[in-house]
C-alpha positions, 0 to 999 in steps of 0.5 A: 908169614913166617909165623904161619909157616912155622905152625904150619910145619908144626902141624904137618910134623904132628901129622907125620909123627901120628900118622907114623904111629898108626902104620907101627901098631899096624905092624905089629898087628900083622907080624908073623901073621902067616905063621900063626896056627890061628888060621882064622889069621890071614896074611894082613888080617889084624891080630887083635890079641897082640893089640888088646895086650898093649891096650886093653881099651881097642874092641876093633880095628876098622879097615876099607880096602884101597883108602886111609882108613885103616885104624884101631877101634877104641872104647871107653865107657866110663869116659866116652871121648878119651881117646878125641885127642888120644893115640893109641898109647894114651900120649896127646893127639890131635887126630884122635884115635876112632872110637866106638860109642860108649853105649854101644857093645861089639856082641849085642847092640843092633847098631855100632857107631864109630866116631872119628876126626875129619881131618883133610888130606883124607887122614882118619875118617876125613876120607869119607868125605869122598862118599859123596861121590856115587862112582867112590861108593862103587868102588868102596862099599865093604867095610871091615871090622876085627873085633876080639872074636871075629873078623866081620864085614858091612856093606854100605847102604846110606850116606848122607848128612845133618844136623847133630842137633837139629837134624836125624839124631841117627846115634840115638839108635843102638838097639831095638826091641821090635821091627817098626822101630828098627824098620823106621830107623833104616827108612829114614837113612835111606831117604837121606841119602845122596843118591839110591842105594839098592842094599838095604836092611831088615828086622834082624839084621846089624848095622855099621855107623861111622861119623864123623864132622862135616864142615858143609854147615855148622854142627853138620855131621856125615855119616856112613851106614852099613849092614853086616854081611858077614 
């Protein structure tokens, strides 16, 4: 027991201390915002410049209003999952540091996929375990993304889950040339999905995936797709 409860301690430490990172970069993201003569920058909007200057390897930040997830987006295409157990700063992190595919590009690919840890107590992407619930979607279904050049916004049009090995192999589509492909891929999340989603996408439109690990069956992931609207 004792044992147990040293690791235990250890381990809700190593949260704090992550977590406590997160809420500083956040900080300095945001300081002086309504004094900037950007004024594109809104108060609580992120300042990717000051962040990309720290860290050239952030491409974004990803933010769903009135939830956890409220973090940097990471990339590194020449080693695609440095930043599973790095934080911002490049120090060793259990929780990881949401990261963007390494195939994927902000500017050009039809479908960008972020990656991030389940961890319970809803920290990092754990907080899209509550998507299984219809009535959290009501209240949940805009995802944010600053990106070096703009502020977007997705709407969420399919949740749902499987196999990453057996199953949908949805991180298989970043672009597409023609709309049979694109419309094949879209009608396939849509028919997994928990419960019927009225948003929709078509040919030309941009999609939004977050994934993350879904500990309902072995290899499971859960994943959130969404169309860009603005």
């Amino acid at each position: 027991m004792l044992i147990s409860s040293y690791f235990l301690c250890k381990n809700l430490q190593e949260d704090n201390k992550q977590e406590e990172i997160f809420e500083n970069i956040k900080d300095i993201a945001e300081e002086n915002n309504d004094d900037n003569n950007n004024l594109e920058i809104e108060k609580n909007d992120i300042n990717m410049q000051k962040l990309y200057e720290i860290n050239s390897d952030i491409i974004g930040w990803i933010r769903i209003d009135n939830s956890n997830i409220d973090y940097p987006v990471m990339q590194t295409k020449n080693s695609p999952n440095y930043y599973l157990r790095k934080n911002f700063y490049k120090q060793y992190s259990y929780l990881g540091t949401p990261y963007l595919a390494e195939n994927c590009d902000t500017n050009t690919s039809d479908n960008l996929i972020i990656y991030g840890h389940h961890i319970n107590n809803s920290k990092m992407f754990g907080e899209l375990e509550n998507y299984r619930k219809e009535e959290y979607y009501n209240s949940h279904k805009i995802i944010k993304l600053y990106t070096l050049e703009e502020k977007r916004e997705y709407e969420i049009m399919s949740i749902f889950t499987t196999n990453a090995y057996t199953g949908f192999k949805y991180y298989n589509f970043i672009s597409t040339s023609n709309e049979n492909e694109f419309n094949t891929f879209v009608n396939q999340c849509k028919e997994l999905s928990f419960f019927d989603i009225e948003n929709t996408a078509v040919y030309g439109d941009t999609l939004l995936t977050l994934s993350t690990c879904d500990y309902s069956s072995k290899n499971a992931r859960l994943v959130i797709i969404a169309k860009r609207i603005i």
